[in-house]
TIDOLO-45387 format. One record per residue: x negated, y negated, z negated of N, C-alpha, C in turn; residue in three letters. Coordinates in steps of 0.02 Angstrom, whole numbers, plus 50000, padded with zeros to 5 digits. Layout:
XYZXYZXYZala
...
END
This chain:
500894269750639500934276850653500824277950728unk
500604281950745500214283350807501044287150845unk
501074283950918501364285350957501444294550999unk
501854297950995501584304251051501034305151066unk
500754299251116500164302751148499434299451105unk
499744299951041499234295850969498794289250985unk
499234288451022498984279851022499224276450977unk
498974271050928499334267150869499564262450908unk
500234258550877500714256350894500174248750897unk
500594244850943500254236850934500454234050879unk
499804230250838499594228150770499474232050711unk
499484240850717499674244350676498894244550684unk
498634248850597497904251850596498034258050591unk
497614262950567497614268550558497244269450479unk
496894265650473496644263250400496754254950399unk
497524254650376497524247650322497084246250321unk
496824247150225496504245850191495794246150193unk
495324248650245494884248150264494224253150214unk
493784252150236493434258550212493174258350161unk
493264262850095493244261650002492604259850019unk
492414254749978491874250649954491504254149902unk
490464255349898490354258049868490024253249836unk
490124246149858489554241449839489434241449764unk
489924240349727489824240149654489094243349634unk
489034251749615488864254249607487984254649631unk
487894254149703487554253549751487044247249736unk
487354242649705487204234449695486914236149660unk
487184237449596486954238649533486374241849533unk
486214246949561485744251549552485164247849592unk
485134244949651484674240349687484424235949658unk
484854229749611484744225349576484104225449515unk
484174234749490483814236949457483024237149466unk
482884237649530482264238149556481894232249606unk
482354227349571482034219949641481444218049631unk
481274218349558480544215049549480054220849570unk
480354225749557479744231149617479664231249683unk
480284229549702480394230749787480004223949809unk
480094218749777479544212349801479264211449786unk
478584217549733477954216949730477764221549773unk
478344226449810477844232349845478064228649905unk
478444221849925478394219649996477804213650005unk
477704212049951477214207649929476454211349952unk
476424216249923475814221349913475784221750014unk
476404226150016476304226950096476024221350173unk
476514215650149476214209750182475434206550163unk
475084209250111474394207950095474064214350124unk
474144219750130473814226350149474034229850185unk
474714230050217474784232950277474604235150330unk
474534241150353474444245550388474944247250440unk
474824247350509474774240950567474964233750527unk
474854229350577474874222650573475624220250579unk
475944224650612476784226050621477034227650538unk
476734231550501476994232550436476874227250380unk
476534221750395476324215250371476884212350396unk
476814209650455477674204950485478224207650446unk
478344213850466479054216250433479114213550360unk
478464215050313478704213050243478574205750247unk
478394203150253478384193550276478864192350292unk
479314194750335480164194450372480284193850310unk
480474201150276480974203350219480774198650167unk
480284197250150480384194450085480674184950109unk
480374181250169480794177050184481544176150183unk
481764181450229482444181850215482674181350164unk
482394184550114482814186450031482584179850005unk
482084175550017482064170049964482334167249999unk
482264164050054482754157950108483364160950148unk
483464166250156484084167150197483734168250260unk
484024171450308483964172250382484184165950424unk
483654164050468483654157450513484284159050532unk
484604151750547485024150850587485074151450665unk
485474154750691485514155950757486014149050754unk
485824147350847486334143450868486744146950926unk
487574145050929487564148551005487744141151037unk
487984143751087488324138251147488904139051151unk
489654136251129490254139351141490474132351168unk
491154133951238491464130351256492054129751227unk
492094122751167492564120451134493224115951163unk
493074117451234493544112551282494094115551285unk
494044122451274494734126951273495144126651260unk
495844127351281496184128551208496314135451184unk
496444137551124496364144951130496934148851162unk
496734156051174496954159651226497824160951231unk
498094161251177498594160751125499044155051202unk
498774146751193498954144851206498974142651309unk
498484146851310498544145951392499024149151425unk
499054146951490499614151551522499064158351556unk
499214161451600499244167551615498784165351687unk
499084158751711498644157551773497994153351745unk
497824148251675497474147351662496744152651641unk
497034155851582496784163451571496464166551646unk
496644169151707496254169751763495824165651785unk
496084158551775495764153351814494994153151759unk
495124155251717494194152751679493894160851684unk
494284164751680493844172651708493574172951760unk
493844170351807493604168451889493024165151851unk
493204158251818492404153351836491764157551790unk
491894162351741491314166351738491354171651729unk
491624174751788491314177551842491534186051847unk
492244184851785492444191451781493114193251832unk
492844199051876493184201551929493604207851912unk
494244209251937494304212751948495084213351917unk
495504218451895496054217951884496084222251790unk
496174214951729496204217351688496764222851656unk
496714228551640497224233251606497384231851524unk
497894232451516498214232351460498354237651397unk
497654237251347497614239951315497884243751283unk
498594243451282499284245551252499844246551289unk
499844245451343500274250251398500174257451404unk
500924259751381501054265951385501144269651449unk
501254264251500501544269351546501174268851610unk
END
């Protein structure tokens, strides 16, 4: 429940339960039309109009048979998580990249 000045309390939501799901329905009705939708992306990547509307359906229909490439990132697993650092550690790796300045506290009232 939201505080006076309607700020929600720390850990509280304002929507629990998160936002009603229309997928069911939505699915269903999509599912209905796949063998059209990947003859008309099929069609498009053979006859497309720009050369941009060829890629795009070449993308889409890749994706849907193989999945979307894998990204890689770079994360420093040396950490320990934040949970467990102290307060001078926590500064000490903001300093080393490269964040300045004096963090505020999202949930301070006063």
């Amino acid at each position: 429940m939201p505080n006076r000045k309607g700020v929600w309390q720390r850990g509280q939501s304002g929507n629990p339960k998160g936002r009603p799901s229309i997928k069911g329905p939505v699915e269903a009705l999509a599912r209905e039309h796949t063998e059209e939708a990947v003859r008309t992306l099929v069609e498009l990547m053979r006859n497309g109009f720009p050369d941009t509307v060829k890629g795009a359906a070449a993308n889409a229909l890749l994706n849907r048979g193989w999945g979307s490439p894998r990204q890689s990132i770079e994360a420093d697993t040396m950490l320990p998580p934040v949970e467990r650092m102290s307060l001078a550690q926590v500064e000490a790796e903001l300093a080393r990249l490269g964040v300045n300045g004096v963090l505020e506290d999202p949930y301070d009232e006063g």
